[in-house]
C-alpha positions, -999 to 999 in steps of 0.1 A, spaced: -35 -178 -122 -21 -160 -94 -38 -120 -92 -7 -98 -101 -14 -69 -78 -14 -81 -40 -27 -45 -32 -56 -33 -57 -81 -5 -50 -103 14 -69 -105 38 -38 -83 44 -10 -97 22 18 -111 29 52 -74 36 78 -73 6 97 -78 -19 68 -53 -51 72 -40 -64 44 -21 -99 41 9 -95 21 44 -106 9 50 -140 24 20 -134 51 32 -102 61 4 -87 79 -1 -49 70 -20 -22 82 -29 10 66 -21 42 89 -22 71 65 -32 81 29 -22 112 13 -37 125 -16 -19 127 -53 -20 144 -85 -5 114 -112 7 129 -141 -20 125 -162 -40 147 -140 -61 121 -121 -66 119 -86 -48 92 -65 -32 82 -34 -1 74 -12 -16 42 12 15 42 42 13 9 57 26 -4 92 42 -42 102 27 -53 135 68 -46 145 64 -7 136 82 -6 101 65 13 76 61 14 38 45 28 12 22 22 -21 -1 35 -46 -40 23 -47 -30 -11 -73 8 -25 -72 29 -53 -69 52 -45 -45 51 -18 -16 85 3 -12 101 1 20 124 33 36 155 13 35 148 -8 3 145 -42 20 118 -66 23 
């Protein structure tokens, strides 16, 4: 079976950490910023960057980053 969660992290990792994604999509992570989930644990925004320069965004497990612009 194929893992769910192409990004999972107990811990926001070390900035610099590549990440093979979507298709191959090579991804690098270039900022985390802290969060507050609802339920009052502690979390975090990873920001990601394409070796092009595009940029997107998830949380520490997910299936799917967000981009800006809402395309892949």
């Amino acid at each position: 079976m194929v893992d769910q969660y192409p990004i999972q992290f107990d811990e926001a990792p070390p900035l610099g950490t590549t990440i093979r994604y979507y298709r191959g999509r090579l991804l690098k992570l270039v900022a985390i910023t802290p969060y507050t989930r609802v339920d009052g644990r502690e979390s975090a925004v990873l920001t990601w960057e394409t070796p092009k320069g595009r940029r997107c965004t998830s949380g520490l497990r997910c299936k799917a980053v967000r981009w800006p612009d809402g395309a892949i």
